[in-house]
N, C-alpha and C positions, 0 to 999 in steps of 0.2 A: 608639595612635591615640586622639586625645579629643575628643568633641563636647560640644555644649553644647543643653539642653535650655531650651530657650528658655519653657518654660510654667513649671517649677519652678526655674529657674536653677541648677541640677547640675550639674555636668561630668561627661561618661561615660569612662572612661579604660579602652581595654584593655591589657594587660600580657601577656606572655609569660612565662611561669613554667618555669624549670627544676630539676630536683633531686626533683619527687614520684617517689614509689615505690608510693604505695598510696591509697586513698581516704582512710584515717586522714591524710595528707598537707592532699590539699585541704581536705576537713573543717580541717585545725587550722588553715591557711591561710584560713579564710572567717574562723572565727572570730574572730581576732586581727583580721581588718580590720573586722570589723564590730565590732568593740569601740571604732575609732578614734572618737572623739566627732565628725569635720565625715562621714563617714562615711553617707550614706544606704541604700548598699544595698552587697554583694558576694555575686558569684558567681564560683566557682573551676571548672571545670572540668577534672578528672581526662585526659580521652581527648584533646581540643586541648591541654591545655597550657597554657590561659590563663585571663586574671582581667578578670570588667568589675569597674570600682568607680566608683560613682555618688560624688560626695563635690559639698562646696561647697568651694571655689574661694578662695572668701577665707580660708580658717582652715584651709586643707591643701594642700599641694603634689603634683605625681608624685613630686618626689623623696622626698618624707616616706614616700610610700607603698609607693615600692621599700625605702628604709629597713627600715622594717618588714616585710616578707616577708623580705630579706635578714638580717635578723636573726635569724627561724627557721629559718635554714641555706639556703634555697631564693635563687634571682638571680631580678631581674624587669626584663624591657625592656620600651623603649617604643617599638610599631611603628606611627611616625608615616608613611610614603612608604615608597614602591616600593627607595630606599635600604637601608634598616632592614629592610626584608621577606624582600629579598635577602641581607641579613648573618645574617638569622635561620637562611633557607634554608642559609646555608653553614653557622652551626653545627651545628644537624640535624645536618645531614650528616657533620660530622668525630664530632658525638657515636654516631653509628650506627658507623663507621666505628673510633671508640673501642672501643666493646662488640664489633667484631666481633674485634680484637685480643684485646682480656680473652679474650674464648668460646676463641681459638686456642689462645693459653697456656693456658688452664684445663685444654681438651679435651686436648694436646699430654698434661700432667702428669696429669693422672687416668686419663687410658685406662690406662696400663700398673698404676697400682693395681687399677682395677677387674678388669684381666686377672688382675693375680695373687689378685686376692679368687674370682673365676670359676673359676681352676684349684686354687685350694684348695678352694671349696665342693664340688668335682666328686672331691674326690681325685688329681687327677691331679697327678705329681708332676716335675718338669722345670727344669732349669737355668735358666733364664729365669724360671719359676715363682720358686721357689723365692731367686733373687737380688732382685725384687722384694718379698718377702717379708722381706724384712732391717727392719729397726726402722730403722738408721739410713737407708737407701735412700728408705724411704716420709716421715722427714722432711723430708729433701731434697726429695721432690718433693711432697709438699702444702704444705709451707712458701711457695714463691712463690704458687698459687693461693690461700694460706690470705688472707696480707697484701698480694699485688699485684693478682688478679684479683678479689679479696672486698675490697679497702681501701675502693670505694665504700658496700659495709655498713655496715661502723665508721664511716666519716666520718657517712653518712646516722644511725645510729643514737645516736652520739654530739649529735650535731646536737639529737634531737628528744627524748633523754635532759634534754639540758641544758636544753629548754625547757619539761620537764615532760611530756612525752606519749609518746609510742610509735606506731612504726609497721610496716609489714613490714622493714625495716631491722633491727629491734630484733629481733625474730623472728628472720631471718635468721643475725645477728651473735652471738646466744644459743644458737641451737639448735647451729652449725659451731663456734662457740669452745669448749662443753661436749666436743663430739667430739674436738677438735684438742689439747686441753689435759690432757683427761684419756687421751688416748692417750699424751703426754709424761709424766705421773705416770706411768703404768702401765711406758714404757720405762724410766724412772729404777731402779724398784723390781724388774724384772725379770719383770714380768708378761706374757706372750705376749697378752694381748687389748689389742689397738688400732685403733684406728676413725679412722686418717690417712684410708682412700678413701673413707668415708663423709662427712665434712666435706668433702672435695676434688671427691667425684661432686657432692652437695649444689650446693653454689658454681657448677659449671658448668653442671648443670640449670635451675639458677635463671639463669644468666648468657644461656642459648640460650632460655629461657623471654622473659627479656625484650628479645632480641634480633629475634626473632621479633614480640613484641609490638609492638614500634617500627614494625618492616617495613608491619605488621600497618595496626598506625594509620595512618600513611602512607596507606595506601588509603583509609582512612577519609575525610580530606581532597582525594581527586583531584579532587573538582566546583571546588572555590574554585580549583587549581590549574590546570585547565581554564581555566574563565572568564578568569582572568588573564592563563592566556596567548593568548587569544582577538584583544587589540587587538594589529595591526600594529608595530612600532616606529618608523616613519617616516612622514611623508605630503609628500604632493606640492604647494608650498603655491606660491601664483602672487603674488608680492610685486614690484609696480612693473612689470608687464608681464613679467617673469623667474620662469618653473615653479623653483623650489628643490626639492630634496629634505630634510627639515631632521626631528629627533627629533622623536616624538608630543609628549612635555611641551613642546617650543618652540611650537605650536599657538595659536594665540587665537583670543577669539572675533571675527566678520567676515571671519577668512580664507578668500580661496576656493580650494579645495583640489579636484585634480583625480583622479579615478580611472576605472582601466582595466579593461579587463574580465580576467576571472579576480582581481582585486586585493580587498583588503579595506578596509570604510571606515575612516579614521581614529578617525572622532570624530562627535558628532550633528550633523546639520544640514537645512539644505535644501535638495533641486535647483533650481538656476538655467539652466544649460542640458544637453541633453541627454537622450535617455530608453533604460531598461535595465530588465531585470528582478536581483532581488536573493535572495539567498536569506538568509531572516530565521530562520531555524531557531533558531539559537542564542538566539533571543529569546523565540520564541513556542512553540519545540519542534513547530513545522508544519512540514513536508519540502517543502511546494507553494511554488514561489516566488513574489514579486508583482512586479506591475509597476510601475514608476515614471517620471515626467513630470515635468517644471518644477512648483515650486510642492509638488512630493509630499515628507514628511519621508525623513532617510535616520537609521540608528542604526550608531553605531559599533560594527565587530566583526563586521558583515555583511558577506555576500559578493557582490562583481560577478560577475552571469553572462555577460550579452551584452555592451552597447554602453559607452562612454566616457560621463561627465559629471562635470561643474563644479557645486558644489554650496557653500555659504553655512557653515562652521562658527557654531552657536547655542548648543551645549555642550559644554566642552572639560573636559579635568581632572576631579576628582571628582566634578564634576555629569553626566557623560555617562548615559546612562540602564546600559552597562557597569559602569562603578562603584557606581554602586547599588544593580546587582543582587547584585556580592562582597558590599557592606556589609549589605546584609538579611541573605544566608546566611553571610556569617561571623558576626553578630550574633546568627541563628537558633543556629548550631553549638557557641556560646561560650554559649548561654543555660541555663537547668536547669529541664524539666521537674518538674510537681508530684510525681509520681509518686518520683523522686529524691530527696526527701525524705527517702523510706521506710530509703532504702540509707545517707543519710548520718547518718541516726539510730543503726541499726545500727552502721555504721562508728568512729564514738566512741567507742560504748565496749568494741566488739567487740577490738581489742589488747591491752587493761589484762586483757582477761578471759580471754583465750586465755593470756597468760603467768602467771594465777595455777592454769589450770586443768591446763597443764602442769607446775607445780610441783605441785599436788596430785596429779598420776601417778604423777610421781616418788616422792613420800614414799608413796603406798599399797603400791607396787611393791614398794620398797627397805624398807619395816616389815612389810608383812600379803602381799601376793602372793607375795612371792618374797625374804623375808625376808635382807638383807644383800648382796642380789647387787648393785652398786651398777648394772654392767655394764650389765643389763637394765632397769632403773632408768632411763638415760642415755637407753642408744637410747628408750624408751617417752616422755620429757621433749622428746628432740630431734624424734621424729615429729609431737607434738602441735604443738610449735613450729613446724614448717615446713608443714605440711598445712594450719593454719588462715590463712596469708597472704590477707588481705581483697582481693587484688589484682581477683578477678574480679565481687565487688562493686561495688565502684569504677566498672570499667570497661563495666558493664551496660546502663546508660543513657544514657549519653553518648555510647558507641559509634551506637549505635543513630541516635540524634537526629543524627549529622553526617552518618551516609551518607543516613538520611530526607530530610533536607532539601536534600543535597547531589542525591541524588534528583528531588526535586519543582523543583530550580531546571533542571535540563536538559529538565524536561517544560514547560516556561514556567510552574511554580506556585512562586510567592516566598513562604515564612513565614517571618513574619516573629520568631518566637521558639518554642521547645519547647513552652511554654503553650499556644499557641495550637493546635501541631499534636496535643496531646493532647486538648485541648479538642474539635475537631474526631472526634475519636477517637469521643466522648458525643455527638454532635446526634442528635437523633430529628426534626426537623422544620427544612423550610428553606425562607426569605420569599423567592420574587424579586420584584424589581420587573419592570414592564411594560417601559417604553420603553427602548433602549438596553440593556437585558439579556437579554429573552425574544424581544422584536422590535429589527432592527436601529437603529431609531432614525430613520430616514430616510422620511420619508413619500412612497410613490408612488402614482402616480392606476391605478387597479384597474377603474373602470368607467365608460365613457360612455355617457350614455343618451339617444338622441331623442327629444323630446316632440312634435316638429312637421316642420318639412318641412327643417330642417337634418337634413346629414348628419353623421356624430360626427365627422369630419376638422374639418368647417365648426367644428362647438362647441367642439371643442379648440383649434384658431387663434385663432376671436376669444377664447376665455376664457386664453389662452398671452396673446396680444398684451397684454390689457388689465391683467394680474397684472405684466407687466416689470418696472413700478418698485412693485411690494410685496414687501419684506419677512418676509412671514410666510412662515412652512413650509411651509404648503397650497400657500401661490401656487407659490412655489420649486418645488415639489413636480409643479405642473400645468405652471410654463415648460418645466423639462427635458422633462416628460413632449413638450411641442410641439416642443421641437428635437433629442429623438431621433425622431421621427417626421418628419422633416425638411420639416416647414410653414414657411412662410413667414410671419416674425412680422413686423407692423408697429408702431411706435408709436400710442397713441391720442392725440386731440386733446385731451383733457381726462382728468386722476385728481384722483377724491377718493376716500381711507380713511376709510370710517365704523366705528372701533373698536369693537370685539366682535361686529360685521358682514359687513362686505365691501367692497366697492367699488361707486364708481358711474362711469362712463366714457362718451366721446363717442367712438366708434367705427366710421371710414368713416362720418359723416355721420348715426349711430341712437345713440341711448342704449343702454347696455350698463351689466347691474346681475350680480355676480357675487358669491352671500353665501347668508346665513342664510333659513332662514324669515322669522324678525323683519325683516331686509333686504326680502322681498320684500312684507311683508304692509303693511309702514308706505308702501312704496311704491305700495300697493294693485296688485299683480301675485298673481291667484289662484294658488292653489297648491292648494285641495284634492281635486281631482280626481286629483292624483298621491300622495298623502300612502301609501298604499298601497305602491307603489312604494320611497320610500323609507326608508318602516320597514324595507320587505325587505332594505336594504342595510346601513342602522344594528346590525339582529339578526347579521350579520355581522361586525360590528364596524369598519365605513368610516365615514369622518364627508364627509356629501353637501355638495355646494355647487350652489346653483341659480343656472344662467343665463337672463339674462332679456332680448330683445332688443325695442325701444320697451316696448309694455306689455302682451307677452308671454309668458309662460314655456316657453323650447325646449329645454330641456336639463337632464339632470344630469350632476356630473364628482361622483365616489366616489373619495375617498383614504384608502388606510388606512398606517398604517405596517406593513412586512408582517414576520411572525414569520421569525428566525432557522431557517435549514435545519436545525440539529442541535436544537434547543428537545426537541421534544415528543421526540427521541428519550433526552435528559436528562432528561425528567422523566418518561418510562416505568423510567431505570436507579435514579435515585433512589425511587422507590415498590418496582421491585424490592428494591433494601436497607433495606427496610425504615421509609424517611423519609417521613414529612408534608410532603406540598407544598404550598403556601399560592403565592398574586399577587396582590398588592397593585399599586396605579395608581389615578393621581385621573379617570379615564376614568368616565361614567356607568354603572349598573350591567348595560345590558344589553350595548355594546360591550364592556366587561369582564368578561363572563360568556361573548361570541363569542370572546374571545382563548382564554381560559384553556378549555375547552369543545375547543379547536384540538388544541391541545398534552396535552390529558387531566387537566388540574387541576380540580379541583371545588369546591375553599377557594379562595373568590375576598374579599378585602376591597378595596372599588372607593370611589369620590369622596372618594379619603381626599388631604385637603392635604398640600401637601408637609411642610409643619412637624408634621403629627400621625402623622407614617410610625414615628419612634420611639416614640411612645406605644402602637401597634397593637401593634410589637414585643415592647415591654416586658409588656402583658396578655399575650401569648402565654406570654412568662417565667414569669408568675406563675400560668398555670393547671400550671407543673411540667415544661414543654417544656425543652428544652437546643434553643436557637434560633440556626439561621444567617440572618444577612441578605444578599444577592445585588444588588448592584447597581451603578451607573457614574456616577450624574451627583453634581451639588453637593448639590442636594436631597436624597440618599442618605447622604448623612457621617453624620447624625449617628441616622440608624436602624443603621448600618452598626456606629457607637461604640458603640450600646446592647445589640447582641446578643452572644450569648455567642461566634461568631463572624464576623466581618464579612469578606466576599469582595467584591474589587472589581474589576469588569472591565477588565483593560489597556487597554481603548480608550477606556476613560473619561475621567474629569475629574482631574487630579492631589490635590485636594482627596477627592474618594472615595478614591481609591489610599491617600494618608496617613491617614485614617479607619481601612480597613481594617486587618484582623490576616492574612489571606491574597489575596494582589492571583495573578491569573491575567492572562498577558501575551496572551491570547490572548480574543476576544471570544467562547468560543461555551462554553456550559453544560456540556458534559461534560468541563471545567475543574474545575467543584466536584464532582463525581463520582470525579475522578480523584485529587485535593485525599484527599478523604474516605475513599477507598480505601487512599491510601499512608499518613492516618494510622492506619487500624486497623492497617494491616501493622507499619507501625512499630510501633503498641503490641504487639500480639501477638506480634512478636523483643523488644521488653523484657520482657516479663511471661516469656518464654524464656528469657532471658538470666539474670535476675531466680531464675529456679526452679531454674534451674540450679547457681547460683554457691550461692546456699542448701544446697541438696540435697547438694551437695558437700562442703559444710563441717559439715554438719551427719549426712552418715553417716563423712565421714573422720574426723573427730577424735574420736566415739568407737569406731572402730574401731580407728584411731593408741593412742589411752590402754589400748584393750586388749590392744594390744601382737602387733596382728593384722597391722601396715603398718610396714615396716621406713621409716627415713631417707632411703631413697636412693628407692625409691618413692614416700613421701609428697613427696620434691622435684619430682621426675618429674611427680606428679600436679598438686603447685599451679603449675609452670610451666606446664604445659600447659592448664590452668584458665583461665586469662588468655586467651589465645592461641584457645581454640576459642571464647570469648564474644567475641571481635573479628571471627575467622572468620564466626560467626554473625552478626553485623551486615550483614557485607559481604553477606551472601546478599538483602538490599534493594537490590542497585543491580541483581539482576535482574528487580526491578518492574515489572512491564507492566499496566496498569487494564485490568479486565476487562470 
């Protein structure tokens, strides 16, 4: 699949890679690409399977670039559509299905070695013993495991031979072929010690080790496989007065497409007629369903509860807000945190160095240990060879970051690469903004005041009537407030908008003035007998408008935008972990000291312009914070780009979304709580995984060299090495924020 980065003109290609065996794999696989001269950036991923490569377009091709992986013995596809994803799917599968063959045959032929190794160790002496026990018996039956269920060793190890590097293949194919070859010497000459079920046990320990691992991975992956399979395959499209029933990809946009209740929606759009409630889970990971009417958006992949409706396709095909959400978290899953660095440092040169440090066993053994025995020699060579397989290094990281993210996409949190979710790992401190993130965004009228012989119904009508045809938010804000109160609005005889003001209106026969101080003062309409009054309400954080009937003053209407339900109990979770909470908003500074004051924040930066939101930011960066920004509108992008991580609320603006490095599909604060929590988790299963796979290798191979961990063990141990660092990963999809 290849996108185009429209800022630097890149092309982003992802690729499916098959053939690695080990993190020395990807490693050499990065390298080689990032050697290509049109070549800007590669990432290999070890646990997916796949490769981004940033390149230019004009001076390199895909196919050049499969070329080249193809060359280092590895295939690279390209999964442009639901076609190719599907073809993929089916390899997978015949490949798993491959290994599980090899394991059979392996297991089939080595069990009855290992049995006759078992009743020799034991003494016990028996017909069946004893006929396995034959020289020529035990050829025959390590010989198919050696070259049919091992041939992918050699191929793999040959492979990376010829390209100059090494990897567990090499390992593999050195440590079994020393067993296997010098058990034939030894038959030739007449020598009773042979190590046929040694190379045979080896092979198939390793063959159920990465069989297992496959399975393993598989899990790893089930969020993307999820979501994908989330949209419907058909929809119900009404073309020339005729309902059809016709493939999701046949879809366009303008079609009006019908659904029923219990059904799911196609594809994004709008209701046109009909009303239902929907259940949005899969979007916003909220269980409570919402309700929807004419005019309300619908998202494809949601569910019909109730009623029947007809609704406007607006986005079809990969712009559905569905498809975006795969593309983020495949993109997130296929990315490499920094942290990974560390493993693939290691991983380079950790091969070359394991195979000289096993020959070095061997010659200590076979000269000064145990002078001539070549025997003991072997096995000490072949355990160091097979115990240090880099496999669980490799797969430390990566594992990790697919079920993470695979994770946070089912809780409605989208990150949008491993960077970021480690990133997030570090914040000590986090900015929200006011409107639209702490408070919903929406201003509603909070208080009406009599100043005279009207009663608040009376003030509310006429200042509803005379606001009709304004505009602005406030007004908005006081109409509804008049026709959920079910007043009876009339038009006025006369509007003029005085900007930065109010209004001035002829109203049933009176002048009608609905605004500012400055509104009424220029009017000469006193006002400060009440000024008292409405300080009290501004220290609250409402911004007042006064009405004014002839030349009057009868009323006050107090609108404030009112704070999100979950706010303050978000920014009580984040001080409990430990975070700085700061709010910023260009509100003056005592309203923005009532908000933030509400909810429990005490770092308040207030009248700050929208255009200098990133600059407050960036000072915060430089007193040595690791800074997240919180926020929804357009005004937000670009404070959002400048923090170390930027979260933007679903319900926002799509420009903050694309800003953002973690977007929350859901509008309420304990989003970034939850965000923050799965990446420690995450981090602290790599830094697991991490210590493990080390710890491993670094007390088995000197205890292998010391001749303390027989062959068939040390295989035992590194197959299963892999296999419990993927296990471990998985133990994040039972994440629940606390």
């Amino acid at each position: 699949m290849s996108t185009k980065n429209e800022k630097t003109g890149l092309v982003s290609v992802e690729l499916k890679i098959t053939g690695m065996s080990c993190a020395a794999c990807s490693a050499r696989i990065e390298k080689a690409l990032l050697k290509m001269p049109a070549v800007a950036n590669a990432v290999v991923n070890l646990a997916a399977e796949k490769a981004v490569v940033e390149y230019n377009s004009a001076d390199l091709s895909i196919a050049e670039i499969q070329d080249r992986v193809e060359k280092l013995g590895f295939e690279a596809h390209n999964i442009e559509n639901r076609r190719d994803a599907d073809r993929e799917k089916t390899a997978r599968e015949a490949d798993i299905r491959g290994q599980r063959l090899r394991l059979l045959l392996s297991a089939l032929l080595s069990l009855p070695l290992l049995l006759a190794m078992l009743l020799h160790s034991l003494g016990v002496m028996t017909s069946v013993g004893n006929f396995f026990m034959d020289a020529t018996v035990q050829l025959v039956l390590a010989t198919p495991v050696q070259f049919i269920a091992g041939w992918p060793f050699y191929r793999g190890a040959y492979t990376a031979l010829s390209n100059r590097s090494a990897n567990m293949d090499v390992l593999v194919a050195m440590g079994t072929s020393a067993a296997y070859f010098f058990s034939i010497a030894n038959m030739l000459t007449g020598d009773p010690h042979l190590y046929f079920e040694t190379s045979a046990i080896l092979i198939t320990l390793i063959i159920f080790g990465k069989f297992l691992e496959a399975r393993a991975k598989g899990r790893t992956s089930e969020a993307i496989k999820a979501l994908m399979g989330l949209q419907p395959k058909t929809a119900r499209v009404i073309r020339d007065g005729i309902e059809l029933e016709l493939p999701i990809d046949d879809v366009v946009l303008n079609d009006v497409i019908v659904v029923r209740p219990g059904e799911k929606v196609p594809v994004d759009g709008t209701i046109l007629e009909g009303t239902s409630t929907l259940d949005e889970s899969m979007l916003t990971g909220e269980s409570i369903p919402v309700d929807k009417q004419p005019g309300d958006p619908v998202v494809g992949a949601t569910i019909n509860k109730l009623g029947a409706f007809k609704f406007m396709a607006t986005k079809v095909g990969k712009d559905t807000a569905l498809a975006q959400i795969v593309r983020i978290v495949e993109a997130a899953q296929g990315s490499k945190a920094p942290i990974q660095r560390f493993a693939d440092i290691v991983s380079g040169y950790f091969v070359p160095a394991v195979v000289s440090l096993a020959a070095i066993t061997f010659v200590i053994w076979y000269f000064l240990l145990d002078p001539g025995n070549f025997s003991r020699a072997l096995v000490n060579f072949t355990a160091v060879m097979v115990i240090a397989c880099p496999c669980a290094l490799g797969l430390a990281t990566p594992t990790s970051i697919m079920v993470g993210t695979g994770k946070g996409a089912e809780q409605g949190i989208l990150i949008k690469s491993a960077e970021h979710l480690e990133n997030a790992y570090r914040l000590n401190t986090v900015v929200l903004d006011k409107t639209g993130t702490i408070t919903k965004g929406k201003p509603e009228v909070t208080d009406i005041v009599p100043l005279a012989e009207l009663s608040a119904d009376e003030i509310l009508r006429i200042a509803a009537s005379v606001e009709r045809n304004s505009e602005h938010p406030l007004a908005q804000a006081i109409v509804k407030h008049g026709q959920e109160q079910a007043l009876t609005l009339t038009e006025p005889v006369s509007f003029l908008a005085v900007p930065g003001q109010g209004i001035k209106a002829e109203f049933e026969t009176r002048q009608v003035l609905v605004g500012t101080r400055r509104l009424m003062r220029d009017s000469g309409i006193e006002i400060e007998t009440f000024v008292s009054a409405v300080e009290m309400l501004e220290q609250q954080g409402k911004t007042v408008m006064f009405l004014a009937v002839g030349a009057a003053l009868v009323g006050l209407v107090a609108v404030a935008d009112t704070v999100k339900e979950n706010s303050a109990q978000a920014v009580e979770r984040l001080q409990a972990m430990g975070i700085e909470v700061w709010m910023i908003t260009g509100d003056n500074q005592r309203a923005a000291q009532a908000i933030a004051s509400s909810i429990g924040i005490s770092n308040v930066m207030a009248e700050v312009m929208p255009e200098h939101k990133a600059e407050k930011v960036a000072a915060l960066k430089q007193t040595g914070k690791i800074v997240a920004m919180v926020g929804d509108g357009i005004n937000d992008a670009p404070a959002l780009a400048s923090a170390d991580v930027g979260f933007a609320i679903g319900t926002g603006t799509d420009v903050a979304i694309e800003a953002a490095d973690i977007t929350l599909m859901r509008g309420d604060l304990n989003g970034v709580v939850a965000a923050i929590q799965l990446s420690r988790a995450t981090m602290r299963n790599i830094k697991q995984n991490l210590f493990w796979a080390l710890f491993y290798n670094s007390v088995g191979i000197p205890v292998a060299a010391a001749g303390y961990l027989s062959p068939v063990l040390a295989g035992a141990a590194m197959a299963f090495s892999s296999v419990s660092v993927v296990l471990n990963a998985l133990r994040l999809k039972n994440f629940r924020p606390e």
